[in-house]
N, C-alpha and C positions, 0 to 999 in steps of 0.2 A: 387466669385470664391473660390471653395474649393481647401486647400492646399492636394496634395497628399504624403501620408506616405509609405515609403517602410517599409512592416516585415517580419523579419527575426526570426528563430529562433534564441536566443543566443546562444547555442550548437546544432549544426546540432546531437550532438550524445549524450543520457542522461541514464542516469542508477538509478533504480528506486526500493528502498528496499521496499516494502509494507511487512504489517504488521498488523495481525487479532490477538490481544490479547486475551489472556486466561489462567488464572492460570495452569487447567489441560493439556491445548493444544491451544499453540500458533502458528497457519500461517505464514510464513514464505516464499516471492518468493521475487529473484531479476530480473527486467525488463530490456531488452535492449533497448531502440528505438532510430533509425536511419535512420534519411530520412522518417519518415511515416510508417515505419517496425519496429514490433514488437518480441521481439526471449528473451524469458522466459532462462536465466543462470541458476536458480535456485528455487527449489521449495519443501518445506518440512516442516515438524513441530517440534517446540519444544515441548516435552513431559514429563509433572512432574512427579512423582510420589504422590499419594493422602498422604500415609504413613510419607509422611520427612517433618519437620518442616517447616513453610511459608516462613520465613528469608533463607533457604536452596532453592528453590523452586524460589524463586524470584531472587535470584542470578544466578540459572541457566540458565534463560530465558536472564536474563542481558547479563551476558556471552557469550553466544552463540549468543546474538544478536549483542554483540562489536565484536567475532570474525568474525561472517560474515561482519559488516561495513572493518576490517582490511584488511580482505581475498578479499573482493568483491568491495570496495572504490565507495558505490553508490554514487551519485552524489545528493541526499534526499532521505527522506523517505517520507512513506504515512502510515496513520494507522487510523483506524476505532475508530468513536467516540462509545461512549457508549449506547446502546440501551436501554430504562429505562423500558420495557416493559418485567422485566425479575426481578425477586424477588430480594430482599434490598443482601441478603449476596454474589449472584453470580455476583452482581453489585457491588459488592467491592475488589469483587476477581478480576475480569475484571478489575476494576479499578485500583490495585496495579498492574496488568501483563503491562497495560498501561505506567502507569508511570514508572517502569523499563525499559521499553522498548525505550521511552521518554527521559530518559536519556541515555541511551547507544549513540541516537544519537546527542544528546544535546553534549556528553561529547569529543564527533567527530567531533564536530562543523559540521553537518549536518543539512540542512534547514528540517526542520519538516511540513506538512500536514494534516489536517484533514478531514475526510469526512464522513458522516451518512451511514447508511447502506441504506438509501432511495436515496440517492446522486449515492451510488457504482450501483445501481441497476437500476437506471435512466440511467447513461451511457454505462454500459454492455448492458439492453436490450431495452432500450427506454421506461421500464415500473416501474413504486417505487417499482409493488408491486411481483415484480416475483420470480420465485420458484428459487430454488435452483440449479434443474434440467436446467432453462431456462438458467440459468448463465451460467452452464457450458456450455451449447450448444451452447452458443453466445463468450464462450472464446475459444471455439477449430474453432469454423469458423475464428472471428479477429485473433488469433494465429498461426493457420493453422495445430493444432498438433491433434495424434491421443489418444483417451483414454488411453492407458498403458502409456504416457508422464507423465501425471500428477496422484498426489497422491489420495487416495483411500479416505483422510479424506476432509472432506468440510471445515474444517480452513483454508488449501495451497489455493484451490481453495478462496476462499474467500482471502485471501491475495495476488493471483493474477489477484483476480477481483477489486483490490484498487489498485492496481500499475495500471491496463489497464486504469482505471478512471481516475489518474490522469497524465497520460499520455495524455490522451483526453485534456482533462482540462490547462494542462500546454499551448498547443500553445495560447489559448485565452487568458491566464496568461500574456503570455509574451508578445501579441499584445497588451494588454493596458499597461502592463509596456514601452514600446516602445513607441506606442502614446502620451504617456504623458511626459516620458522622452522629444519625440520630440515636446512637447507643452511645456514644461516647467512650468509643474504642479509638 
C-alpha cells in the first residue's frame, strides 16, 4: 500500500528577481506568482557605459541590483548561467556582471538559482532551441501582457524568461522537497 503525500506550496505567493547578466546590458524583471498566476512588477535593464572603467561599471549593476532586492524584497533570485558558445573575453565580461550580480543577492541573504539558457527555453516554449522571437510569443501568452508592456531590449525579455522558468520549476522543487522531508530523507 502506497503512503499518500499531501503538497502544498510553501508560500502560496513568491516573488522572483530573474536576472540576464551582461556587462553592457544587464536583464532585469521581478516576477509575482500567486496561486498559478503570474503578473510581471517589474522589468528593465541595467545599462553601462562602454567608456568608464570596469570596477565603475560593475558596481553599478551591483547597485542597482541591491536597490531593487531593497525596493522589491524578492523572495530569490534566478539567473542565467553562462553560454560558452560566445568568444573567451565577452565570457568574462558576463562572467564578472554574474558575479556582481551574485552577490548582491548573496549579500541579502537571497536563495540564488541557476539555469542554462537551454533550460530557460525548454520551459518558455517546450523547445532548447528557440528563437527569441518564440520566447516572447510564449511570454506574453503565459503573461497575458501586450507588446508596449515589455521592453524593446531582449536582455528584460530574457530575464523574464528565467523568472517564468523558474517559477515553473519551483512547484516540482518543492514537491520533492516535501516528499522527502515527509520520508525523512
Amino acid at each position: 500500500m502506497q503512503a499518500k503525500h499531501k503538497y502544498k506550496m510553501v508560500n502560496s505567493k513568491i516573488r522572483i528577481l530573474g536576472i540576464d547578466p551582461g556587462l553592457e546590458t544587464t536583464g532585469v524583471s521581478i516576477l509575482d506568482v500567486s496561486n498559478g498566476k503570474y503578473q510581471s512588477m517589474y522589468l528593465d535593464c541595467i545599462i553601462t557605459k562602454r567608456g568608464k572603467p570596469l570596477s565603475e561599471r560593475l558596481k553599478e549593476i551591483y547597485l542597482k541590483i541591491d536597490n531593487l532586492i531593497k525596493e522589491y524584497y524578492p523572495d530569490c533570485m534566478v539567473i542565467e548561467e553562462i553560454f560558452f558558445n560566445i568568444n573567451a573575453k565577452t565570457a568574462l565580461e558576463v562572467g564578472q556582471a554574474r558575479g556582481v550580480s551574485i552577490l548582491a543577492g548573496s549579500a541579502n541573504n537571497i536563495k540564488i538559482y541557476e539555469y542554462t539558457p537551454l533550460e530557460v527555453k525548454q520551459a518558455i516554449t517546450g523547445y532548447g532551441r528557440a528563437t527569441k522571437n518564440q520566447i516572447k510569443l510564449m511570454l506574453k501568452i503565459i503573461l497575458g501582457i501586450k507588446e508596449d508592456f515589455l521592453s524593446k531590449k531582449d536582455d528584460a525579455w530574457d530575464a523574464l524568461a528565467i523568472s517564468v522558468c523558474h517559477a515553473n520549476n519551483i512547484k516540482f522543487k518543492e514537491k520533492i522537497e516535501c516528499y522527502n522531508n515527509d520520508s525523512g530523507k
